[in-house]
Residue, then its C-alpha position, 0 to 999 in steps of 0.5 A: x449492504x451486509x449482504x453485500x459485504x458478505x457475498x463481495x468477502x466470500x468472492x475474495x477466497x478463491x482470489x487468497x488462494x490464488x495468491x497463496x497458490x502463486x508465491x509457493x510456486x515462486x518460492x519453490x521454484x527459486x534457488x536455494x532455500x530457507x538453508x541458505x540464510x545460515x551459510x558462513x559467507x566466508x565458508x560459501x557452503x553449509x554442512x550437507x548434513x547439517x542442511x539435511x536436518x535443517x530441512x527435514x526438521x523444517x519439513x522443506x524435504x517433502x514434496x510441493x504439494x504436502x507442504x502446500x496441503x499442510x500449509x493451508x491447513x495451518x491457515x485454517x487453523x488460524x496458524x500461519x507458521x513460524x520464521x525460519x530464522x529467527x523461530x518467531x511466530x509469522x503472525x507476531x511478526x508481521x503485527x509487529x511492525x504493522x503499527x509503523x507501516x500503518x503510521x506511514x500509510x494513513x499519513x502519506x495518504x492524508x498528505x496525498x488526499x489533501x494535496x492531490x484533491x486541492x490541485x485537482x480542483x484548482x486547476x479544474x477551475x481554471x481549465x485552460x489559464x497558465x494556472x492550470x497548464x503549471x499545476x498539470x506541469x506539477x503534477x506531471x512530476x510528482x507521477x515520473x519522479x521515483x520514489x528513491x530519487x525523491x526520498x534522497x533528494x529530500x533527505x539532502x535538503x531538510x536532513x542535511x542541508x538543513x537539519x531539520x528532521x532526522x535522515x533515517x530510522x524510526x527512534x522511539x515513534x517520534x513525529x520527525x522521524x516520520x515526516x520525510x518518509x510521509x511527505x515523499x510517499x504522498x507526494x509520490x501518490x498526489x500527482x496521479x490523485x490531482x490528475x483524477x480529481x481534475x479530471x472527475x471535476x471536468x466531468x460534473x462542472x458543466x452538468x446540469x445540476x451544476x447550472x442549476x444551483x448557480x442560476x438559484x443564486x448559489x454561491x460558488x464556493x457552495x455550488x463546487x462544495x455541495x454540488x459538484x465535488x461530491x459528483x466527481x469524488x467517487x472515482x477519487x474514493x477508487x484511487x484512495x482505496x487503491x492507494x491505501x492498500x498499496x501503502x498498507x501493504x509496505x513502500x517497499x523502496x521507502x521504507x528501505x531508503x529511510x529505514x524504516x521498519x515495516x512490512x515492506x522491509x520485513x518481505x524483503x528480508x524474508x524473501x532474501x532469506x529464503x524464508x517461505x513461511x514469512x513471505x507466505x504470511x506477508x503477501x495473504x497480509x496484502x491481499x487481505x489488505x486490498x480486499x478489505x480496502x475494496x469492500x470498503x471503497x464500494x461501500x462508501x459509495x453508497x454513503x457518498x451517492x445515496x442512487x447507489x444500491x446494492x441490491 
């Protein structure tokens, strides 16, 4: 299994370097540059010399391919830059708003998880009743709602209709600060993962094996415990890690309607400010983020389902 690990993480650094190759030439090729982020807006320009000194000092005057080489050798160094706008270091940046982007993720998934797979299941059971015909209609829902739309339309109805919870921010880490930015992402994610679940459920519900413990005398509750929802979870397992690594690599649009402050709001700022290094450092985040997750997704499946080998 270290093995494994070891050979699927040695994969992954073409794959980073591709990423790190794609967003340079993104930014590159974008309009403007770091410069831009200190233009007065009552002025409409900066200074030629003043930009000029910017961008000497910054290094953004030498070619693509010097700022690429000297990037990637910062990485290896461990140092991935600092923000042109505010002189903090990328890294400090980033760690610094990961503790609230983790908080929201890992909630917002539990909520999904749990929601997500108890539909799935439910509506499985009773395959083809008017039970599972709405729990699909719900579901159904909770896949097309946007995020916004769902964000706002909570907002109205338990921060302002009924003040029950605080609308925005992220106060001094309060739970009810954190319980409608979760409970709209979750929601969001449940949808897709209750379809799954019902689905993977369908696929093990009549097997053999299934049939079995039941002529044993097996109860059902320990027949779909024991023996077909272990079965049906390894594509759900696919759809958590899939899901983790999106919400740990920022909810972007719920992080900004709640103002939140995590590292999908960071990107965004730094991407309109022209802040290259800042972004460089999010997105290697991210695809770190995703390849950890999926390493660790194949492994679990072999705790799950002991027929899994990684030979």
């Amino acid at each position: 299994m270290l093995r494994y690990a070891v050979r699927r993480l040695a994969l992954a650094v073409p794959v980073l370097l591709g990423i790190t190759a794609i967003t340079f030439v993104l930014m590159w090729i974008i309009p403007g540059d770091a410069t831009q982020a200190f233009v007065d807006p009552k002025v409409g320009t900066l200074d030629p010399e003043v930009a000029r000194a910017a961008r000497e000092r910054w290094g953004l005057d030498a070619p693509f391919l010097v700022q690429y080489g000297k990037y990637l050798g910062n990485i290896l160094r461990g140092d991935l830059g600092y923000s042109h706008v505010t002189n903090q270091s990328v890294r400090d940046a980033i760690l610094e708003v990961l503790p609230a982007t983790a908080r929201l993720a890992l909630t917002a998934l539990v909520i999904s998880t749990l929601f997500g797979m108890s539909i799935g299941v439910f509506t499985a059971l009773r395959r083809g009743s008017y039970l599972d015909t709405a729990g699909m209609v719900v579901t159904l829902f909770g896949v097309s709602i946007p995020t916004f739309w769902l964000g706002l339309l909570l907002m109205w109805l338990l921060a302002v209709h009924w003040p029950l919870f605080p609308p925005t921010g992220y106060g001094h880490g309060e739970v009810s600060y954190l319980v409608l930015p979760a409970v709209t992402l979750g929601l969001s994610y449940a949808g897709g993962m209750a379809r799954l679940t019902r689905s993977a459920m369908l696929d093990v519900i009549n097997a053999d094996y299934v049939r079995t413990a039941r002529a044993k005398g097996a109860g059902e509750r320990s027949v779909i415990a024991r023996h077909a929802l272990p079965n049906a979870v390894i594509p759900v397992l696919t759809l958590i890690g899939i899901d983790l690594g999106g919400l740990m690599s920022g909810a972007v649009i719920t992080e900004t309607v709640f103002s939140w402050p995590g590292i999908g709001r960071l990107m965004v700022d730094a991407i309109q400010q022209r802040n290259l290094l800042l972004v460089q450092g999010c997105v290697l985040f991210f695809g770190l983020i995703f390849v950890s997750v999926n390493v660790g997704v194949d492994l679990v499946y072999g705790l799950v389902d002991p027929r899994i080998r990684y030979d």
